[in-house]
Backbone as JSON Lines, residues from 0, in Angstrom:
{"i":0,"aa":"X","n":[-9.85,3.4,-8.21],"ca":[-10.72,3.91,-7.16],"c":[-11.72,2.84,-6.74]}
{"i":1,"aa":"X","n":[-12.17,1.78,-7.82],"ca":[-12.93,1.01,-7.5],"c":[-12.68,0.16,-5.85]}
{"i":2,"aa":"X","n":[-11.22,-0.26,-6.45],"ca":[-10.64,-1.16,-5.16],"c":[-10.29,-0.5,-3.71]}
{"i":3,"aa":"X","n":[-10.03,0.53,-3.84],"ca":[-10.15,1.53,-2.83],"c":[-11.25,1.93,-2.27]}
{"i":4,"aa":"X","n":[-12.37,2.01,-2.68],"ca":[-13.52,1.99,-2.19],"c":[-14.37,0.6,-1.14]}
{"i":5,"aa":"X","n":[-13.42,-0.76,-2.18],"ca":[-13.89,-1.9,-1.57],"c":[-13.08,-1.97,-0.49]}
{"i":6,"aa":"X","n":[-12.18,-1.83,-0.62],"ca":[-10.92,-2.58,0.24],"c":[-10.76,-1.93,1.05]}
{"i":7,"aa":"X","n":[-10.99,-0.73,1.93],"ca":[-10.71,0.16,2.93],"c":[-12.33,0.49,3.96]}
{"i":8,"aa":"X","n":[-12.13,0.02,4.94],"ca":[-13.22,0.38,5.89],"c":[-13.64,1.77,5.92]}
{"i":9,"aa":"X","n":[-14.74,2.06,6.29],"ca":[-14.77,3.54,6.13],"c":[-14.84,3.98,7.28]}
{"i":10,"aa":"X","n":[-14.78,3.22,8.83],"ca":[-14.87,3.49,9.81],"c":[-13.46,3.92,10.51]}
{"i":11,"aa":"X","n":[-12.22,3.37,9.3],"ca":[-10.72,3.93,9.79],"c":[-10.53,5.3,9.12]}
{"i":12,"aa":"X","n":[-11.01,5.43,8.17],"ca":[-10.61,6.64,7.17],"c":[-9.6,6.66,6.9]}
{"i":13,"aa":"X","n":[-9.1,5.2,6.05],"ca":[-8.27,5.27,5.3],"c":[-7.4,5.33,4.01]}
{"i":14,"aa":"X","n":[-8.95,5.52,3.21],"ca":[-8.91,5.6,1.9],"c":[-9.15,6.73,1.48]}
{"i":15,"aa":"X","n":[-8.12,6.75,0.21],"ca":[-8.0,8.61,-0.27],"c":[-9.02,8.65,-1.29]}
{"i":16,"aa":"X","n":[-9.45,10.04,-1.58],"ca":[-10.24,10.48,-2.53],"c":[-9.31,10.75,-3.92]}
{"i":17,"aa":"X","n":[-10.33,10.22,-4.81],"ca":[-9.98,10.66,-5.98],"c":[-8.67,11.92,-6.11]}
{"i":18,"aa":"X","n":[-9.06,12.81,-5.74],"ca":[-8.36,14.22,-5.7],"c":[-6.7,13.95,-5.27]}
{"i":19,"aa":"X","n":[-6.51,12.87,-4.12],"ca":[-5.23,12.8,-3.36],"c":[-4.7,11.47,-4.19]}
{"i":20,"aa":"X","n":[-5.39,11.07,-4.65],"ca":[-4.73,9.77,-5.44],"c":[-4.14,10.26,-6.55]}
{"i":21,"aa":"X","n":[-4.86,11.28,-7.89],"ca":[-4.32,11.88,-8.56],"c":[-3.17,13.45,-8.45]}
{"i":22,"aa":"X","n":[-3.47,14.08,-7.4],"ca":[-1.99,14.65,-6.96],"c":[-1.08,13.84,-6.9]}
{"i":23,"aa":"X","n":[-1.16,12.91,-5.62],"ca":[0.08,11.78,-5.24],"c":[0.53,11.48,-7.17]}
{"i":24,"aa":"X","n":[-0.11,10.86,-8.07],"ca":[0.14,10.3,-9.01],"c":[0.7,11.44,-9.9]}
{"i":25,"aa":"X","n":[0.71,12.79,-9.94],"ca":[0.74,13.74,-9.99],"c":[2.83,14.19,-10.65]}
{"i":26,"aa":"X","n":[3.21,13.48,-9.28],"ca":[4.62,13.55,-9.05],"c":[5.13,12.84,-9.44]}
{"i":27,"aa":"X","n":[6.76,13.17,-10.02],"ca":[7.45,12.34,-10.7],"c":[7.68,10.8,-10.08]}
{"i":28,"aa":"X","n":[7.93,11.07,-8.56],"ca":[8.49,9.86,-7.42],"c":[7.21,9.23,-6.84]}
{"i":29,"aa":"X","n":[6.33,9.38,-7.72],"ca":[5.35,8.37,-6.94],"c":[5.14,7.17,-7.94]}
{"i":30,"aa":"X","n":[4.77,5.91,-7.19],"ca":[4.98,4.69,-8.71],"c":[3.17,4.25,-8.34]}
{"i":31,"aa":"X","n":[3.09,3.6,-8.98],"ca":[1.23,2.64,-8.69],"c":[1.55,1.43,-9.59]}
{"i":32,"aa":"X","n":[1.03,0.34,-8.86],"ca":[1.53,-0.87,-9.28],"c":[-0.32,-1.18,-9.22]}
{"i":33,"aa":"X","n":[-0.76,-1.81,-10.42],"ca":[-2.55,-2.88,-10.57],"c":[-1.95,-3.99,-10.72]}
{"i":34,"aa":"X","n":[-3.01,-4.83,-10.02],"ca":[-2.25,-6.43,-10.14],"c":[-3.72,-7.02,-10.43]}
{"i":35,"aa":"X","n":[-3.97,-8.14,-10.94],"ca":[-5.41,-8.63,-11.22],"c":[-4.95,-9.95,-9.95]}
{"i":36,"aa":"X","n":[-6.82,-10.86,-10.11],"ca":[-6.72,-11.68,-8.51],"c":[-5.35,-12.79,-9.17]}
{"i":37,"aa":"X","n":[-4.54,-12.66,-10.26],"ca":[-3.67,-13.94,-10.35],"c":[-2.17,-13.09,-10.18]}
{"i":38,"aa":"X","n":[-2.46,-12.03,-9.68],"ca":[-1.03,-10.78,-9.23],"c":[-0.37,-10.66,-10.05]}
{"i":39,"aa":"X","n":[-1.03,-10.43,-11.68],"ca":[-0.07,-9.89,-12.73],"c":[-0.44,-9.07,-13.13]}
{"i":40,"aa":"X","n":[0.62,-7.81,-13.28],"ca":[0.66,-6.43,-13.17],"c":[-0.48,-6.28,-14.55]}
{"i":41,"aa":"X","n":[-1.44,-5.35,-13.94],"ca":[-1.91,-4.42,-14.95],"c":[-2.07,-3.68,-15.66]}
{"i":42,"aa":"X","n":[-1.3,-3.12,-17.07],"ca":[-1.05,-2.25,-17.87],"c":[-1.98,-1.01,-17.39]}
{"i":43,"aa":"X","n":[-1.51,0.34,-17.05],"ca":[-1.79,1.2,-16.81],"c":[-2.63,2.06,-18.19]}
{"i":44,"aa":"X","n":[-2.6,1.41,-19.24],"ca":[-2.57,2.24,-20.73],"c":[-3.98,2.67,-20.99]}
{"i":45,"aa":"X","n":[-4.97,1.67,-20.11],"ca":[-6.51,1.42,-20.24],"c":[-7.12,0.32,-21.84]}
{"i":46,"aa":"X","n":[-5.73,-0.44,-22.16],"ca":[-6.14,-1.17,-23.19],"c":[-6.21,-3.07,-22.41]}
{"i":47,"aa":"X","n":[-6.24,-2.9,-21.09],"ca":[-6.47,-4.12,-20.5],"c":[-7.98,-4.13,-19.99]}
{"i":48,"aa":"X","n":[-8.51,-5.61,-20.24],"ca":[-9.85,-5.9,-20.02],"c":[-10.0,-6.65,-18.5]}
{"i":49,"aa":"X","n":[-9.12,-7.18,-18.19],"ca":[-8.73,-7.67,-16.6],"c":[-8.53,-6.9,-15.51]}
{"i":50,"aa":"X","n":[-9.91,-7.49,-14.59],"ca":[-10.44,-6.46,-13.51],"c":[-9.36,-6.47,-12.3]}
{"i":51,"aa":"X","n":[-9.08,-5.31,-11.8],"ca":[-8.11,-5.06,-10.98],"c":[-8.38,-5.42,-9.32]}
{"i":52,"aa":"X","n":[-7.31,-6.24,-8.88],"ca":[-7.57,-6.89,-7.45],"c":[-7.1,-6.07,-6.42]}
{"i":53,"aa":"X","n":[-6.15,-5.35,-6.94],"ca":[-5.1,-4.72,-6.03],"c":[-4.14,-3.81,-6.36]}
{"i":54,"aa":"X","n":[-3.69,-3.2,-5.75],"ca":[-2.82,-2.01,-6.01],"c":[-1.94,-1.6,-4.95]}
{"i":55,"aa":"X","n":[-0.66,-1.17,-5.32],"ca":[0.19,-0.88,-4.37],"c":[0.6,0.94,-4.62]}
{"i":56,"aa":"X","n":[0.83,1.85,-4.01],"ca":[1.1,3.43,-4.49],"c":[2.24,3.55,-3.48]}
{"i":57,"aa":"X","n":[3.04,3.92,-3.95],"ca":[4.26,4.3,-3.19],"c":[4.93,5.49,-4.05]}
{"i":58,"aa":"X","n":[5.98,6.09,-3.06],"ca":[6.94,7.09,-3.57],"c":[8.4,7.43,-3.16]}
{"i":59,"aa":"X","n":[9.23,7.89,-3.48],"ca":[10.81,7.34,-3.31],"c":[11.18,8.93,-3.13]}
{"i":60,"aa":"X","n":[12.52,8.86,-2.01],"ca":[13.11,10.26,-2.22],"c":[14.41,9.45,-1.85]}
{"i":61,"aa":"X","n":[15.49,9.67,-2.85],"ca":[17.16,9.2,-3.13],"c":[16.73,7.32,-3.02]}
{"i":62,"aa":"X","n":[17.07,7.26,-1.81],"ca":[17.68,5.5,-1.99],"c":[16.57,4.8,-0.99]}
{"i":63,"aa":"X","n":[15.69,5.36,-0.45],"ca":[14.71,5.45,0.26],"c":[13.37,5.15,-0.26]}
{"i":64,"aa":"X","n":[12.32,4.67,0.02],"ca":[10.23,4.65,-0.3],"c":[9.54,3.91,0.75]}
{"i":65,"aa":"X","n":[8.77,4.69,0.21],"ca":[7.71,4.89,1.55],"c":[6.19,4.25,0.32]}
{"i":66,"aa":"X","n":[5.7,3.1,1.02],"ca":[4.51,2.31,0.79],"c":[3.72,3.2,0.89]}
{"i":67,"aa":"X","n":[2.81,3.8,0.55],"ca":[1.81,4.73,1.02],"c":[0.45,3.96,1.2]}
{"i":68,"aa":"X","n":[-0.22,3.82,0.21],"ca":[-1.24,2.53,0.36],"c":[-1.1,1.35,-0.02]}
{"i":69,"aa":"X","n":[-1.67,0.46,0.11],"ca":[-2.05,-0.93,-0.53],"c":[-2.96,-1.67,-0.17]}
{"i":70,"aa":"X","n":[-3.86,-1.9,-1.23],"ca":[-5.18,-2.25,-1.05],"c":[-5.52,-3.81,-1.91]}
{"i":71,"aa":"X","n":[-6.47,-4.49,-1.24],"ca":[-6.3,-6.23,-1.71],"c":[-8.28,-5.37,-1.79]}
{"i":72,"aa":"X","n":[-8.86,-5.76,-3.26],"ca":[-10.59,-6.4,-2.7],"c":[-10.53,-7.62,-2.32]}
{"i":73,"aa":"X","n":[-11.99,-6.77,-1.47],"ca":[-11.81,-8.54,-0.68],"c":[-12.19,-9.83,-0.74]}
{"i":74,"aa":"X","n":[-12.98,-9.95,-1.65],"ca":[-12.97,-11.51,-2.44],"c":[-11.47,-12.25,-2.69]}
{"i":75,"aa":"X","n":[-10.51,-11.08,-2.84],"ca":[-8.64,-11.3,-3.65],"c":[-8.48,-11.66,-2.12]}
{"i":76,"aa":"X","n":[-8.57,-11.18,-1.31],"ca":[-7.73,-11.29,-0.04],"c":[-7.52,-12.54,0.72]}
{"i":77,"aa":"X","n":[-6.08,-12.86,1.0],"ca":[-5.77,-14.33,1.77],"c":[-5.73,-15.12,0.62]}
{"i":78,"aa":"X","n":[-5.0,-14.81,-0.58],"ca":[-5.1,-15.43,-1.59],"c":[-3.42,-15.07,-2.35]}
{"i":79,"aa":"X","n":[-2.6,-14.18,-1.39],"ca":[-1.24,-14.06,-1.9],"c":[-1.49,-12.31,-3.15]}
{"i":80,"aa":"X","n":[-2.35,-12.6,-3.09],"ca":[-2.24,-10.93,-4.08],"c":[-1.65,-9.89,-3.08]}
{"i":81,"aa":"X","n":[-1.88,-9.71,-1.77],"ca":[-1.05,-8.54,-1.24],"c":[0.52,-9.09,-1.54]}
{"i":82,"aa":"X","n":[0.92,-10.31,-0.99],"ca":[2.42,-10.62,-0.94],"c":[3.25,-10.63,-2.39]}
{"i":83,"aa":"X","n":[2.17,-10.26,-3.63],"ca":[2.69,-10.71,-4.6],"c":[2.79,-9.13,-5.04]}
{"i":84,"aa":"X","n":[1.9,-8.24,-4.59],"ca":[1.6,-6.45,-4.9],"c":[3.23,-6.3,-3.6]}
{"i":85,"aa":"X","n":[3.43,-6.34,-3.14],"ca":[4.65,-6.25,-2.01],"c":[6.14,-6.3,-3.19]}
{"i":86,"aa":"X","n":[5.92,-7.72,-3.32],"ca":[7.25,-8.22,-4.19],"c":[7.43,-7.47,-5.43]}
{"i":87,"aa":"X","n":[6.21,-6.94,-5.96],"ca":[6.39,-6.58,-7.35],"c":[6.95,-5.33,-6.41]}
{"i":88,"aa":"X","n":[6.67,-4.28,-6.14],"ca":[7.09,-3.42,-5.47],"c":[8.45,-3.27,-4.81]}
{"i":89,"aa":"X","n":[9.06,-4.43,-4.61],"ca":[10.36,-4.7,-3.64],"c":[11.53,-4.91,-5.14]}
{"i":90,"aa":"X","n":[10.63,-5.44,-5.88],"ca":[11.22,-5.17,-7.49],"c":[11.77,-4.24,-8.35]}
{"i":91,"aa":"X","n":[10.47,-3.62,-8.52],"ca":[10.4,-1.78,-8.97],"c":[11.1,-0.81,-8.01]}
{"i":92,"aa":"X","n":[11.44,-0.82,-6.97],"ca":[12.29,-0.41,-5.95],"c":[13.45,-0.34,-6.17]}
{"i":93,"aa":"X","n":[13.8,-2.13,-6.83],"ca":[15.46,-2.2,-6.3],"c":[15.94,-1.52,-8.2]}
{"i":94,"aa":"X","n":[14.65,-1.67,-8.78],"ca":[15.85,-1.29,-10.24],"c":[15.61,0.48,-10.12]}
{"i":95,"aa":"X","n":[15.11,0.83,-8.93],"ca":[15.13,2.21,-8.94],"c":[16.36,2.74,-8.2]}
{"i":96,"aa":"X","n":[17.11,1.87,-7.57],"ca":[18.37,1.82,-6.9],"c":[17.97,2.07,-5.15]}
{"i":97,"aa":"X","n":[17.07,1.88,-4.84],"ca":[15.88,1.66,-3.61],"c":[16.76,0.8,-2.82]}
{"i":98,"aa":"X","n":[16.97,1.03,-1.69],"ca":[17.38,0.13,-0.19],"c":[16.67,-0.01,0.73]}
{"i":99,"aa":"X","n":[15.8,0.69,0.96],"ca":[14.73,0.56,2.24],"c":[13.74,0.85,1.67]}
{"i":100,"aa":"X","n":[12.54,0.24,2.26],"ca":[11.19,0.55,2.61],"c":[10.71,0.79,3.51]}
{"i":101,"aa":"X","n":[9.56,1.73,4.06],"ca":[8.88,2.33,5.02],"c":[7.43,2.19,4.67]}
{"i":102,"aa":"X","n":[6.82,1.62,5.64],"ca":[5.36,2.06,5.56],"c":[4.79,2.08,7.22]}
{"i":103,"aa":"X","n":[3.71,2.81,7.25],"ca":[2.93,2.93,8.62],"c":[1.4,2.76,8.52]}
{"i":104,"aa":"X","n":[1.18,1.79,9.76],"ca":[-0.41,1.11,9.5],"c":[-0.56,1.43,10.94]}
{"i":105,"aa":"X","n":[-1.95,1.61,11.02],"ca":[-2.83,1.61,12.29],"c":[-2.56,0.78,13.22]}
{"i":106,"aa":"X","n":[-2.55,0.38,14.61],"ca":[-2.34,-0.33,15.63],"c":[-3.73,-1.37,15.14]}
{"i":107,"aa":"X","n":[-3.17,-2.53,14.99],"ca":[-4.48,-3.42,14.98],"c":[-4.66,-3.7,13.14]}
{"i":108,"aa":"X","n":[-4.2,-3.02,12.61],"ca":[-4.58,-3.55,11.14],"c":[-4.11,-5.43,10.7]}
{"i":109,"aa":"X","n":[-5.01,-5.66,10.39],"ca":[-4.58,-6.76,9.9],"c":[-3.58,-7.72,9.06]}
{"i":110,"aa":"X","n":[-2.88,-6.47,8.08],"ca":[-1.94,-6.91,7.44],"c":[-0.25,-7.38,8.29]}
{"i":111,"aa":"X","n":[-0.66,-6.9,9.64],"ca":[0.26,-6.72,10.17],"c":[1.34,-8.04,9.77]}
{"i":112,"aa":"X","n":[0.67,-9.28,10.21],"ca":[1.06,-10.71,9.43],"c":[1.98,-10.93,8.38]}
{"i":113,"aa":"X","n":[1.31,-10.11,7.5],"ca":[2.1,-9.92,5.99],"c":[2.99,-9.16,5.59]}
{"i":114,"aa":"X","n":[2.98,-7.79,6.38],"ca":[4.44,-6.88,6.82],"c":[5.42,-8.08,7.01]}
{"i":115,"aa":"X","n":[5.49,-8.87,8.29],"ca":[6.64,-8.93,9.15],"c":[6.74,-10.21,8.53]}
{"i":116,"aa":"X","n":[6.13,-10.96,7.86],"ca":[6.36,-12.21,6.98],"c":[7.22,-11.66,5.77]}
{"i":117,"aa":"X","n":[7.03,-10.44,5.36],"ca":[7.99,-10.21,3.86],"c":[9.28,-8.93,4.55]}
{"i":118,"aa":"X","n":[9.09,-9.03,6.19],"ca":[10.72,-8.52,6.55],"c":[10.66,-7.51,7.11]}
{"i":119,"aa":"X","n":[9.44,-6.84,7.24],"ca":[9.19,-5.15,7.79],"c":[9.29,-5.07,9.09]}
{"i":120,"aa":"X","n":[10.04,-4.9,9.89],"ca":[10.18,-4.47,11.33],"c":[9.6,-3.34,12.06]}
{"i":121,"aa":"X","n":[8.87,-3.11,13.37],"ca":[8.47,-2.14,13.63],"c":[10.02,-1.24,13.88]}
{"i":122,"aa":"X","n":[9.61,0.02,13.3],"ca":[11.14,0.71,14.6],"c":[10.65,2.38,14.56]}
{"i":123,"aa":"X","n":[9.02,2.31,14.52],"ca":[8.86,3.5,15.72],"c":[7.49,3.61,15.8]}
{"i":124,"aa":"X","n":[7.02,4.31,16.75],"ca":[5.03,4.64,16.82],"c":[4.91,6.04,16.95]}
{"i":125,"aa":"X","n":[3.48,6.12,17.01],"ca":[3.38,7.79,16.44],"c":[2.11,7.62,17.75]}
{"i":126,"aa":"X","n":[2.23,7.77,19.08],"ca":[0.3,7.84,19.9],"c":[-0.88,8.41,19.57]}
{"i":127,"aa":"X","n":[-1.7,8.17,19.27],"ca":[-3.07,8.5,18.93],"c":[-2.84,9.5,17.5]}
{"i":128,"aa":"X","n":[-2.14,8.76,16.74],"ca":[-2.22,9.58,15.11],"c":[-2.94,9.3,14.14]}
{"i":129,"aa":"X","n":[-3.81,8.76,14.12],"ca":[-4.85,8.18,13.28],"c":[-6.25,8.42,13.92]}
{"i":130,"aa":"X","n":[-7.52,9.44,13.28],"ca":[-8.51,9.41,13.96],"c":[-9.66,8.89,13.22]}
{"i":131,"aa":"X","n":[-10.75,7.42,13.6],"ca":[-11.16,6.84,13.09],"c":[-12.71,7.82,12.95]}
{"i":132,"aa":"X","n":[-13.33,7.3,12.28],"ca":[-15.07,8.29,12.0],"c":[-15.84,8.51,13.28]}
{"i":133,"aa":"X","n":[-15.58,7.31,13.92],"ca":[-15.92,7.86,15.23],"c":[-15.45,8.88,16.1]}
{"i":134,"aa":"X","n":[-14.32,9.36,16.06],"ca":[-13.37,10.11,16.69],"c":[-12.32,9.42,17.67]}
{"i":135,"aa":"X","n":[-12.4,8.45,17.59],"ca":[-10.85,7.3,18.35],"c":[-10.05,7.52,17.72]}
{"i":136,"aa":"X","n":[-8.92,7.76,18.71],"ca":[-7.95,7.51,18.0],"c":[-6.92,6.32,18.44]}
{"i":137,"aa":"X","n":[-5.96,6.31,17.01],"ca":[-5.31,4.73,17.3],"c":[-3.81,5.34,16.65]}
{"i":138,"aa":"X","n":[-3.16,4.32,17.39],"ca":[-1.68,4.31,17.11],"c":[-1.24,4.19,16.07]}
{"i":139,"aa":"X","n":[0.12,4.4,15.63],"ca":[0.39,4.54,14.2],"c":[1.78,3.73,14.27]}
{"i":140,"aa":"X","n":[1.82,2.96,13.75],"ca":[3.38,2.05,14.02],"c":[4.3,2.38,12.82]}
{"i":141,"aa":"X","n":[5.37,2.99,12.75],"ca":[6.13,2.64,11.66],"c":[7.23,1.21,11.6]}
{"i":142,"aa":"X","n":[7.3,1.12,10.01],"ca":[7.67,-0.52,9.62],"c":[9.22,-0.11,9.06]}
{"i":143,"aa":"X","n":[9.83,-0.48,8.37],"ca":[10.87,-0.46,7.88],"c":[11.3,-1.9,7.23]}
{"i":144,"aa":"X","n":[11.99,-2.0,6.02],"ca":[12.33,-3.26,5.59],"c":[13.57,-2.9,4.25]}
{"i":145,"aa":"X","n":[14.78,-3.34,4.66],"ca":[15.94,-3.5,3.69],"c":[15.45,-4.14,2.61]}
{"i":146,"aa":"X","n":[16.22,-4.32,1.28],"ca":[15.61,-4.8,0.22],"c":[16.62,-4.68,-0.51]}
C-alpha cells in the first residue's frame, strides 16, 4: 500500500484502497509480484527487510491475464524497475500456460512508452471511461500483448 499511495496521482483516481487490493488478492487467479529498486522479486512471507519499489497485480482466466495495476515509486522510476516488474510477469504468465496479456491505461498516461516497447498494442478504447477528481473524463485504451 505504501507504493500505491506514492506512485499513483490522486487527481486520476487510480489507486485502490486497501479493501480492493485485498479482495482482488482474495482470489485464487489473481498473482502480485514486489520487486525492490534493483527488480528482484520480493518474498511475500514478511521475512524480507528490502523496501519495496514496485509491484505488478494481475489475474488470469484459462490462457488469458489481464495487468490490473502496476505501480513504480517514484524515486525507482526511469530506472527499468517497471520493464523488469513487466518481464517478471510475462514469466509467471507463461509457466501459468498464459498467451496473452491485456491491460488498459488512461489516454495520456505515461507508461504508454513502456507498454509498446515490451509489445502491447492498442486494439480498442473505451470514450470518457475514466473519471478524474475533478470530474473529467478521459479515455481508456485497451493494450494487448502475445507472450
Amino acid at each position: 500500500m505504501a507504493v500505491m499511495e506514492t506512485a499513483f496521482d490522486p487527481a486520476y483516481g487510480e489507486a485502490w484502497n486497501r479493501r480492493q487490493v485485498a479482495d482482488a488478492l482474495s482470489m485464487p487467479s489473481t498473482h502480485a509480484l514486489v520487486v525492490d529498486a534493483d527488480g528482484a522479486i520480493i518474498a511475500g512471507d514478511g521475512t524480507t527487510t528490502r523496501a519495496p519499489a514496485g509491484f505488478v497485480l494481475s489475474r488470469h482466466v484459462l490462457d488469458e491475464e489481464e495487468l490490473l495495476l502496476i505501480a513504480v515509486v517514484p524515486g525507482c522510476r526511469r530506472r527499468g524497475v517497471g520493464e523488469t516488474l513487466i518481464n517478471h510477469l510475462f514469466d509467471a504468465a507463461r509457466g501459468r500456460g498464459i498467451t496473452r496479456i491485456y491491460l488498459e491505461m488512461r489516454r495520456g498516461n505515461p507508461a504508454l512508452h513502456l507498454y509498446r516497447k515490451l509489445g502491447f498494442t492498442p486494439i480498442g478504447e473505451r470514450p470518457n471511461y475514466y473519471r478524474m477528481a475533478n470530474g473529467e473524463r478521459i479515455d481508456a485504451i485497451t493494450f494487448g500483448c502475445s507472450i
